[in-house]
C-alpha positions in Angstrom: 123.6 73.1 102.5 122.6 76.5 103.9 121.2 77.1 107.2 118.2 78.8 105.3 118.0 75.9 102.8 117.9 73.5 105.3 114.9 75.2 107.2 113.1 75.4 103.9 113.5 71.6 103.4 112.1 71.0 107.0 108.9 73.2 106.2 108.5 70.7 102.9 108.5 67.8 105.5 106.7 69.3 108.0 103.9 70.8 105.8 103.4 67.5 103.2 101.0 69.0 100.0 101.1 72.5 100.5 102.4 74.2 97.8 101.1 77.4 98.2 102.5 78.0 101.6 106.2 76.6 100.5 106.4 78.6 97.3 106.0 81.9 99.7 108.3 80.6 102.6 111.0 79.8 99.9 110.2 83.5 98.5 110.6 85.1 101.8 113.8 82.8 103.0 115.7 83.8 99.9 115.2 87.2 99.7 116.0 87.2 103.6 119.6 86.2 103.4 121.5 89.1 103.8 119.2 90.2 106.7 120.6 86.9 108.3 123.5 87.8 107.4 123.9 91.0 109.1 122.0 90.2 112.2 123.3 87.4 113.4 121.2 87.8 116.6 118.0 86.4 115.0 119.7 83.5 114.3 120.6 82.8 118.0 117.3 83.8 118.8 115.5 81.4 115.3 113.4 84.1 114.4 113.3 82.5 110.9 112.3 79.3 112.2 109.5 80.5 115.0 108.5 82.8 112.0 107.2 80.1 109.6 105.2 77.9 112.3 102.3 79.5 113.0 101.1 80.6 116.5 97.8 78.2 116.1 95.5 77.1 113.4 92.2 76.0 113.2 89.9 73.7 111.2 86.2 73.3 111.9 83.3 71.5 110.2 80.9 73.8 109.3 76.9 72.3 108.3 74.6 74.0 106.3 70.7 73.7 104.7 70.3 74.7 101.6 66.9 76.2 100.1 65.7 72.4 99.5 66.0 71.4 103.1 69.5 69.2 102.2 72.2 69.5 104.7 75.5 70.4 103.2 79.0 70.0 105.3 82.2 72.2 104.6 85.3 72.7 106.0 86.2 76.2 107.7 89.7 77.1 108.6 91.5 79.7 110.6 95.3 80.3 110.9 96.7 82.9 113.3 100.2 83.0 112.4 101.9 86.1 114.2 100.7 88.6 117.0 104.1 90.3 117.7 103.2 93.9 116.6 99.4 93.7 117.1 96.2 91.7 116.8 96.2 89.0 114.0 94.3 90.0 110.7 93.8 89.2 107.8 91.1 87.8 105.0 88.3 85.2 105.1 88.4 83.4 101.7 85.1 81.5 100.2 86.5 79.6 97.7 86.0 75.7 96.3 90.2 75.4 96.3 90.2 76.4 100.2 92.9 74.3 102.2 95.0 74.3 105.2 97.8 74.9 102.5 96.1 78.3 100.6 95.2 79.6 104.6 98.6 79.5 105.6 100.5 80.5 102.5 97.9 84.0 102.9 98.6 83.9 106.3 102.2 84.4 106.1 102.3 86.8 103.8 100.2 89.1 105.7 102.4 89.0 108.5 104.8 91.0 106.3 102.2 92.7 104.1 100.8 94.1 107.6 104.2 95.2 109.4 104.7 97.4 105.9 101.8 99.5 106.6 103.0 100.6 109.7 100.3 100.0 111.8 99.7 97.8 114.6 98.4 94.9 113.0 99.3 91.2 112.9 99.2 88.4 110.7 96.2 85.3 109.8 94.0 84.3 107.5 91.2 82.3 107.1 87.9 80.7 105.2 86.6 77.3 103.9 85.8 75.6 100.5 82.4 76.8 100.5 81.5 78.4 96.8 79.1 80.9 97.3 78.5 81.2 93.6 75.4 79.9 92.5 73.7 80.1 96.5 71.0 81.8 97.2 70.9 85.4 99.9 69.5 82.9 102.5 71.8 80.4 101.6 75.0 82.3 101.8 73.6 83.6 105.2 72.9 80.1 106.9 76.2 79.0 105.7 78.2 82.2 107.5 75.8 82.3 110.4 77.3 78.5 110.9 81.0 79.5 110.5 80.9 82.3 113.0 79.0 79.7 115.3 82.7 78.8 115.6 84.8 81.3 114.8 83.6 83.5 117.1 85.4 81.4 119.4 88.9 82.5 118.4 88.3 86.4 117.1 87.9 90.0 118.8 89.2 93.3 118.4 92.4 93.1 120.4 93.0 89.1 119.6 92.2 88.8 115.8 90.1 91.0 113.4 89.3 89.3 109.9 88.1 91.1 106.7 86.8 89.7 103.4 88.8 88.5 100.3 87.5 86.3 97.4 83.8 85.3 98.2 83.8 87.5 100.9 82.0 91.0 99.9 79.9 92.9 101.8 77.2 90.4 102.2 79.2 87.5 103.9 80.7 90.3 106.5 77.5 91.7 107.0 75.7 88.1 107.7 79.2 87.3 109.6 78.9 90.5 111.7 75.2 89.6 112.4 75.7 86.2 114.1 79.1 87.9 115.9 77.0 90.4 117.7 73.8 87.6 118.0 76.5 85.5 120.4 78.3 88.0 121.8 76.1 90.8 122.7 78.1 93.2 121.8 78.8 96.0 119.2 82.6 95.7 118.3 85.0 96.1 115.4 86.0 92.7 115.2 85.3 92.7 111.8 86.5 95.2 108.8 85.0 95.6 105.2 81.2 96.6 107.0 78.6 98.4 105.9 79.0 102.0 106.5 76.0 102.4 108.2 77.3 100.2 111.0 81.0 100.8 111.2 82.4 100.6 108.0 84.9 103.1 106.6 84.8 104.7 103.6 87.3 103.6 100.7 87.7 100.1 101.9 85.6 98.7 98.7 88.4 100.5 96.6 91.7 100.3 98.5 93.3 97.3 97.4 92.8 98.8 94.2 93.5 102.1 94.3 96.4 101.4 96.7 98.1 98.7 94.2 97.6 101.5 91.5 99.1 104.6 93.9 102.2 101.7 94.4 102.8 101.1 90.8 102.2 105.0 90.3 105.8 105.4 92.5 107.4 102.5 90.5 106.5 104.5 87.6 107.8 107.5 89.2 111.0 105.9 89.9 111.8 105.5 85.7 110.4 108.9 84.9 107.2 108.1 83.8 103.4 108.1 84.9 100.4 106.4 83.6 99.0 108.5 81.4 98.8 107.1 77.3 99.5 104.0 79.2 98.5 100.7 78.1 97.5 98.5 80.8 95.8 94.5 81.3 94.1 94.0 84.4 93.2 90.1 85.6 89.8 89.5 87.5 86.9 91.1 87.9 85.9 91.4 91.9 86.9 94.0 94.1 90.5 94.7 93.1 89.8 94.7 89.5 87.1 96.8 89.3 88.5 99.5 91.7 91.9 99.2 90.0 90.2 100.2 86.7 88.7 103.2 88.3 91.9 104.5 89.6 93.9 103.6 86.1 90.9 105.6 84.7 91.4 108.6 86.9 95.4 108.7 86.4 95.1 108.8 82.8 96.3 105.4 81.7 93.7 102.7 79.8 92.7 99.6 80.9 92.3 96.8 78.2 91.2 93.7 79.6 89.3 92.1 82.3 88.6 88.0 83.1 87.1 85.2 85.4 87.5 81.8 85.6 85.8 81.3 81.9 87.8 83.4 80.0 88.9 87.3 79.3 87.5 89.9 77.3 89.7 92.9 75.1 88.6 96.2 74.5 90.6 98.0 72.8 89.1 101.7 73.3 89.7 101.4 77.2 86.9 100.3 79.8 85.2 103.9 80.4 82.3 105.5 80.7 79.4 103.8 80.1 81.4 100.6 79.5 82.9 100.8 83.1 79.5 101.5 84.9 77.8 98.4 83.1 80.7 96.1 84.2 80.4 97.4 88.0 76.4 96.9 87.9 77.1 93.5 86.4 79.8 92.1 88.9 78.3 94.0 92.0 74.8 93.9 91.3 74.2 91.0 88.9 77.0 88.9 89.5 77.2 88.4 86.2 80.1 86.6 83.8 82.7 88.7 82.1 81.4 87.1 78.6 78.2 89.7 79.2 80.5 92.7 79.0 81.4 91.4 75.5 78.6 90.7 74.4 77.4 93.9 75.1 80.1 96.0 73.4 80.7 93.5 70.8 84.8 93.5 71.8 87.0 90.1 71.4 86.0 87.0 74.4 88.8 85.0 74.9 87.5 81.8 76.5 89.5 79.8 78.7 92.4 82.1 78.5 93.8 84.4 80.6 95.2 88.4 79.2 98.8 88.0 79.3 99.2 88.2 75.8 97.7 91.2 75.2 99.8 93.8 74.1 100.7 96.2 76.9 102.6 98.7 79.1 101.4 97.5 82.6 100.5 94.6 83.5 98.1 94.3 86.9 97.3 91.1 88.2 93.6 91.0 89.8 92.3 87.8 90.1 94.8 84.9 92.4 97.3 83.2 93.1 99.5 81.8 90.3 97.9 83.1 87.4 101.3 84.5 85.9 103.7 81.6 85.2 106.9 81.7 83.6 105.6 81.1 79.5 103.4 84.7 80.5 105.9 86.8 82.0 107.9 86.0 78.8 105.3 86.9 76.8 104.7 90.3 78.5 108.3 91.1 78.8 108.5 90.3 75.0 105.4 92.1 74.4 107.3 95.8 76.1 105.7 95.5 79.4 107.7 98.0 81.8 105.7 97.7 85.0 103.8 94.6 87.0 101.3 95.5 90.0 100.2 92.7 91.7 96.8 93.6 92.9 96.1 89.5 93.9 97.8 87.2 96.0 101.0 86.4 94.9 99.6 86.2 91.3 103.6 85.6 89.7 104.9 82.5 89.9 109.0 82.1 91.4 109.8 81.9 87.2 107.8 84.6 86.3 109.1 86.7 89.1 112.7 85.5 88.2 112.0 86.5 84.3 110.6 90.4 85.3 113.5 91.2 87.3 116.3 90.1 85.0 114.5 91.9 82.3 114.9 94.8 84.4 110.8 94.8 84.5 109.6 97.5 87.4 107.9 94.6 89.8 105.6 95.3 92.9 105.2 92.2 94.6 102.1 91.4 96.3 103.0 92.2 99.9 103.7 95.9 99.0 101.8 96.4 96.5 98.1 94.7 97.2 99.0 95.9 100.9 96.6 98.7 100.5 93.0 96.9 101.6 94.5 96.0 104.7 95.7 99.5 105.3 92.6 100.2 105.3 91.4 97.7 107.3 93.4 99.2 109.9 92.0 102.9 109.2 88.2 101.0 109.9 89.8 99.3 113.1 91.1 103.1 114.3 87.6 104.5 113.7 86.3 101.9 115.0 88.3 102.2 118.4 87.7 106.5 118.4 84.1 106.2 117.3 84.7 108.2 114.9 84.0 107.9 110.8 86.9 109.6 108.7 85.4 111.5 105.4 86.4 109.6 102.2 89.1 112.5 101.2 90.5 111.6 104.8 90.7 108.2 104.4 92.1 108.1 100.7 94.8 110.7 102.1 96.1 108.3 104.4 95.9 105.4 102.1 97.8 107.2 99.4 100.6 108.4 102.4 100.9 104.5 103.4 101.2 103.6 100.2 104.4 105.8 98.9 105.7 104.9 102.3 105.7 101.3 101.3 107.1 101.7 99.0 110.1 104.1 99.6 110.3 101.3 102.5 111.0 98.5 100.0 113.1 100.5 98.0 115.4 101.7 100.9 115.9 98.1 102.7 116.6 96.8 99.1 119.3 99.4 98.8 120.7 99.2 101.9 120.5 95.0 102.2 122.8 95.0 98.3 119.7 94.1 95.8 119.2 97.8 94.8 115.8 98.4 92.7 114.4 94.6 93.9 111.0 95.1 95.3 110.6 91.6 96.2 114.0 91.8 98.7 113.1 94.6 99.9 109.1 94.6 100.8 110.4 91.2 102.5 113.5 92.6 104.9 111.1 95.5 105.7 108.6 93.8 106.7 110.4 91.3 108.4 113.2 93.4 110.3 110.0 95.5 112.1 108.4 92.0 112.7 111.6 89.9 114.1 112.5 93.0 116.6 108.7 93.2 118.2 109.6 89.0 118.8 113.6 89.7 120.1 111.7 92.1 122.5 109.2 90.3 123.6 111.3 87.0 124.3 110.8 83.0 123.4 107.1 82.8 123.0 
């Protein structure tokens, strides 16, 4: 047995149930091997092994009152997994299938995703099983004015800056920010994904988006193509969906499909125009189901299903974790598709991701690819610190540099590490190589 299969097999034991979080460690530790290989000094150091155990993690009840005066209890959950190249950060997830396993699987991926930007960010994660579909304004704001009664304890701009992801919009970081600054007394940017009117940048809304499209945009590059004529299916329908669209949409490529938990809708003629503003009011606005946008413009619902059958050229994974297993990458790569974005979360099973790169299937895994919204997390954090607000042309300029540096990254340390043209090897050396030289430096912490 291997010295990094035998690590892997002590994160199983030590971590019992958690899926999530060995599926990305065994991602990583594969594609890591020739790194090991060449640097033999981060094995006498165990980089590998103090790189899987987080710093610290937290879990903490968090009660609620609902609108009928009944007291609800839910779980809230913070995991700061690596500070070696700057402040932890990373997402705050709202979700019903919140556990210690999803928080740490997130929060190990962002210590990579975040030393590929290039900026000066670490890696955690955090949220609780609290579904804020279906609450009221006033209950989604008692329920986040509880959790930052105790996570205020363990945040702040130079020790750990959290954002949003699914459940988390605007309003939760606005209501989050509120009771911050409430305890505090103070007016910091501990928080990223704010309202413009009080610290917020501009293009954060779109930037996993747009930056998972300006990725695959290069991948495209790299075979001699582009998006325009291109077909494309898009999972989801939050943030990164919607702004993925728009981007698609501006680079001349058409976007087919969209979905949520109940099912996925295909339009055929491209979501456009009119059809584009009336899903964005019904998803921001509304908070509406998919099944409306169908209804609407009489195209096909699919209930229960998710778009990976759908003809296409591109395919661009939106919505979570998991949602491509091996039976759907077969189908796409059967299907002609040349080019797979992940916008979510490691959205591609270990199969599926197998399947795309023997089929020779241009793949942009998560961790370069959706690594965009965190960029610009840490464009809001540099405003933040100048007191300055960049202008949207500004921001979008740098988003689109970090971006093609990503991936030229990727593509480089894949090269140079002997898995030329695999994305997934080389977003994961990258990423790593900056990460497990800031820890060498700094000694046995």
């Amino acid at each position: 047995m291997s010295n990094i299969d035998a690590l892997y097999d002590k994160v199983v034991i030590k971590n019992p149930g958690e899926r999530e979080f060995h599926q990305s460690v065994k991602e990583v530790l594969d594609s890591l091997i020739p790194a090991m290989d060449r640097h033999p000094e981060f094995k006498k150091f165990k980089i590998l092994e103090r790189i899987v155990e987080p710093e610290r993690q937290f879990m903490f009840r968090v009660p609620w009152m609902d609108d009928n005066g009944e007291i609800h209890v839910n779980r809230g959950f913070r995991v700061q997994f690596n500070s070696a190249i700057g402040p932890y950060k990373g997402g705050l997830r709202f979700h019903p299938s919140v556990y210690l396993g999803i928080i740490k699987f997130l929060g190990f991926e962002q210590v990579f995703k975040n030393s590929l930007t290039g900026l000066p960010m670490g890696g955690g994660k955090g949220g609780s099983d609290f579904d804020p579909k279906g609450k009221s304004d006033n209950e989604v704001m008692r329920f986040c004015q509880s959790f930052m009664q105790e996570l205020y304890r363990h945040i702040g701009p130079d020790t750990d800056v959290p954002a949003g992801d699914i459940g988390v919009g605007g309003r939760e970081i606005g209501y989050l920010y509120g009771q911050y600054r409430k305890i505090r007394n103070e007016f910091t940017g501990v928080l990223t994904g704010k309202g413009l009117e009080w610290g917020g940048s501009l293009i954060r809304p779109e930037a996993t988006g747009y930056g998972c499209t300006y990725f695959t945009q290069e991948m495209l590059k790299a075979r001699g193509t582009d998006f325009k004529d291109k077909i494309i299916t898009v999972s989801g329908s939050g943030n990164v969906a919607q702004y993925t669209v728009e981007k698609v949409n501006q680079l001349g490529g058409k976007c087919v499909t969209l979905s949520d938990s109940a099912g996925t809708i295909y339009d055929p003629d491209g979501i456009t125009g009119e059809k584009f503003d009336f899903f964005i009011e019904l998803k921001q606005v509304r908070r509406g189901r998919i099944k409306e946008y169908a209804e609407k413009f009489n195209v096909d619902y699919y209930p229960n299903k998710r778009p990976w059958e759908v003809k296409c050229d591109i395919a661009m994974p939106s919505a979570t974790q998991n949602e491509i297993n091996a039976s759907d990458a077969q189908k796409l790569v059967d299907n002609g598709c040349i080019a797979v974005g992940e916008g979510a979360n490691m959205p591609s099973t270990l199969e599926a991701i197998d399947i795309f790169l023997e089929a020779g299937v241009s793949f942009g895994p998560a961790k370069a690819a959706n690594a965009g919204g965190v960029a610009t997390s840490g464009l809001e954090m540099s405003q933040n610190s100048l007191r300055l607000a960049w202008t949207r042309e500004e921001v979008d300029q740098r988003l689109h540099a970090i971006m093609v540096n990503i991936f030229q990254a990727s593509r480089d340390a894949a090269e140079k590490y002997g898995s030329s043209g695999n994305l997934v090897v080389g977003a994961n050396v990258a990423g790593f190589l900056k990460v497990a030289r800031a820890m060498m430096a700094q000694g046995v912490l």
